[in-house]
C-alpha positions as CSV (number, residue, x, y, z in Angstrom):
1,X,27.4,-11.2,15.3
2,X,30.4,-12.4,13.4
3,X,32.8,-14.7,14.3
4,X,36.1,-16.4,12.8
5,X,36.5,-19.8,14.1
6,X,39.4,-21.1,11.9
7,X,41.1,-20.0,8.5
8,X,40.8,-21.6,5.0
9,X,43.0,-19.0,3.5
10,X,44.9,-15.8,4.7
11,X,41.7,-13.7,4.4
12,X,38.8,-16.6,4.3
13,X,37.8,-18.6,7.8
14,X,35.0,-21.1,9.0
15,X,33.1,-18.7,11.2
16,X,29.5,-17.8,11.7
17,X,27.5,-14.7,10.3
18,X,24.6,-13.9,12.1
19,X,23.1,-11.6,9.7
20,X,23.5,-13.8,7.6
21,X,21.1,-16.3,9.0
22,X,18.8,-13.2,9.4
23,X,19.2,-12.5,5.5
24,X,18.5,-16.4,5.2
25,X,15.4,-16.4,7.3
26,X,14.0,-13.1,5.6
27,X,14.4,-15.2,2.1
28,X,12.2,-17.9,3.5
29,X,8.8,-15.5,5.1
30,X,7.3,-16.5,2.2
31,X,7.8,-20.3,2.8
32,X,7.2,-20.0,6.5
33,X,3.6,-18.0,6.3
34,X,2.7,-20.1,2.9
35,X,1.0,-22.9,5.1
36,X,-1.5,-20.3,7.1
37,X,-2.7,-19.0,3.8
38,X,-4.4,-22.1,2.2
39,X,-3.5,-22.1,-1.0
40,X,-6.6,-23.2,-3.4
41,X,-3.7,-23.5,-6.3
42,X,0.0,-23.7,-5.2
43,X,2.0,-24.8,-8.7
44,X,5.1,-24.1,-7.6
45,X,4.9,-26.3,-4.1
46,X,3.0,-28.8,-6.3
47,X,5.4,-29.4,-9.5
48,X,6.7,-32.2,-10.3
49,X,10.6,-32.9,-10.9
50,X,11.6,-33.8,-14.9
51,X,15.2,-34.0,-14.0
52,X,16.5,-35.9,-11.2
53,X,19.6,-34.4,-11.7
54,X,19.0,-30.7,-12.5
55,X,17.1,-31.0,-9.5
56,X,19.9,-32.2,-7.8
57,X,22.5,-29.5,-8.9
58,X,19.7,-27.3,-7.8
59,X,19.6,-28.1,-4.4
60,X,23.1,-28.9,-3.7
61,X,24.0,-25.1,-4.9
62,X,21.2,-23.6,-3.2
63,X,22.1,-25.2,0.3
64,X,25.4,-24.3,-0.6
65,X,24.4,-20.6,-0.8
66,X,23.2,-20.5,3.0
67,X,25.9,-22.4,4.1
68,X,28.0,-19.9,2.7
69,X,26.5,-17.2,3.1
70,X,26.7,-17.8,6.9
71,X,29.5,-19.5,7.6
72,X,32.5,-18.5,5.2
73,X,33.3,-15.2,6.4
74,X,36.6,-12.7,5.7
75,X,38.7,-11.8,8.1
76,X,39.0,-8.0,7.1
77,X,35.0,-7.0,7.5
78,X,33.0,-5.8,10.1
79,X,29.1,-7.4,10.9
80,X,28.0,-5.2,8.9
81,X,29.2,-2.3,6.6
82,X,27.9,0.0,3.8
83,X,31.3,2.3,3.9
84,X,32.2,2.6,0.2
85,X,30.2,2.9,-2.5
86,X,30.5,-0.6,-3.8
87,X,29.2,-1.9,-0.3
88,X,26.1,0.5,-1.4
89,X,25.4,-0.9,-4.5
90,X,25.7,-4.8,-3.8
91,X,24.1,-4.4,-0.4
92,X,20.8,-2.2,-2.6
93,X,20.5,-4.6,-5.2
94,X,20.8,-7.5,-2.8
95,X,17.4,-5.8,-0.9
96,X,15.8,-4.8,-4.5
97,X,16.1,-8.1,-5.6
98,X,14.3,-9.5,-1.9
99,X,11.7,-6.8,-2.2
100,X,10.6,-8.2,-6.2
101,X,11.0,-11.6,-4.1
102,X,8.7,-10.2,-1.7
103,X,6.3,-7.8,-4.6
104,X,6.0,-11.8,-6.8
105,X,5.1,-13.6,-3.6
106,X,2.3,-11.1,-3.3
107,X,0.8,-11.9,-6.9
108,X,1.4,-15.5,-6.1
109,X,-0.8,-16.0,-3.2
110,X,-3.2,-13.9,-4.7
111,X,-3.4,-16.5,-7.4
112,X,-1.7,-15.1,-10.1
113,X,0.6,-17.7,-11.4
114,X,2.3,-16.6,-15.1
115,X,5.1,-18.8,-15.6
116,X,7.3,-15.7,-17.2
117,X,6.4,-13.9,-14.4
118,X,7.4,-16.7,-11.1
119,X,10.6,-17.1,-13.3
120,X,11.8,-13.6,-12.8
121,X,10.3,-12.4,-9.5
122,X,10.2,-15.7,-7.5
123,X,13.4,-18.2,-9.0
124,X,15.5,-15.5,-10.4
125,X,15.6,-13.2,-6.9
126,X,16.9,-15.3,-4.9
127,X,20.2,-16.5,-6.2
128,X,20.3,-12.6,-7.5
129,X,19.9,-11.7,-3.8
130,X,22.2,-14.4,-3.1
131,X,24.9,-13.8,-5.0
132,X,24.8,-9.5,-4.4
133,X,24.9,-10.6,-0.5
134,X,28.4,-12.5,-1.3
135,X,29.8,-9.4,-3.4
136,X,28.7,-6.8,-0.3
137,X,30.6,-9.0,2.4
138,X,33.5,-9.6,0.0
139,X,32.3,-13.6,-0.3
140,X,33.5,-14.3,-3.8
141,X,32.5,-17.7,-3.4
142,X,29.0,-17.0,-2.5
143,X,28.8,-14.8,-5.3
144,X,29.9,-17.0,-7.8
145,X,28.0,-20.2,-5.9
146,X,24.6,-17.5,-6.7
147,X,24.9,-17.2,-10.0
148,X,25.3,-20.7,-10.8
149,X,22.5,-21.3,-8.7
150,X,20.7,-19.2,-10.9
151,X,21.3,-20.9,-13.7
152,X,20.3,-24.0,-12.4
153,X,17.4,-22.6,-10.4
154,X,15.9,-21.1,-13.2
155,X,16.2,-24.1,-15.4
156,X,15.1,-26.7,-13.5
157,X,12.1,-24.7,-12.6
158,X,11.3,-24.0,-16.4
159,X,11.9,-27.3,-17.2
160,X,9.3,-28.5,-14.2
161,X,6.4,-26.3,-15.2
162,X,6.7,-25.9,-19.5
């Protein structure tokens, strides 16, 4: 479902992306089965903040991924498209980022918790997948909103478990 509720620019509106919330649910499995699994180590969901404010810019850019990623919307795409090439690419590396997401997540409940290793597969991924979701659907904002996430992401993380 997609839907254009008003416009920001000639080509941007205030709308609603369902597969977008779709995309953001998949992102969050891990979070959602995390609690039935009984973690005997969980360092990630137990680390402490160092930085009140890189933990800040942290969270305010990754909300502001989701809430972009479902509700800015162009007005010249379809719900969903892989019609040129470019669509192909951004819309693959989007779902190879989710599926090392996804590969790390494996490795983590499994108890296997290198710090090199949950920086690339389980911070990095998801403002990668993220920000190649915003350059499929043509959401330059989202794109750009991802990689600073990623920045951030990464090091606030880092900074939390060094």
């Amino acid at each position: 479902m997609l839907l254009k509720w008003f416009a920001l620019t000639q080509n941007q509106y205030i709308g609603f992306f369902g597969i977008g919330l779709a995309l953001f649910v998949l992102q969050q499995m891990p979070y959602i089965i995390m609690p039935l699994l009984h973690l005997e180590s969980n360092p990630l969901m137990e680390m402490q903040d160092k930085s009140a404010v890189l933990n800040a810019i942290e969270k305010i850019l990754g909300v502001s991924c989701v809430i972009l990623m479902i509700f800015l919307v162009r007005g010249d795409v379809q719900w969903f498209s892989l019609n040129t090439i470019q669509e192909k690419i951004f819309f693959g590396v989007a779902m190879l980022a989710i599926i090392v997401y996804f590969v790390g997540w494996v490795f983590y409940f499994r108890g296997f918790h290198d710090l090199t290793f949950m920086l690339i597969t389980l911070v990095a991924m998801p403002p990668i997948y993220y920000a190649f979701i915003g350059l499929w659907r043509g959401n330059y904002v989202l794109a750009v909103v991802g990689g600073l996430f990623l920045i951030a992401h990464l090091s606030n993380v880092w900074n939390n478990m060094k």
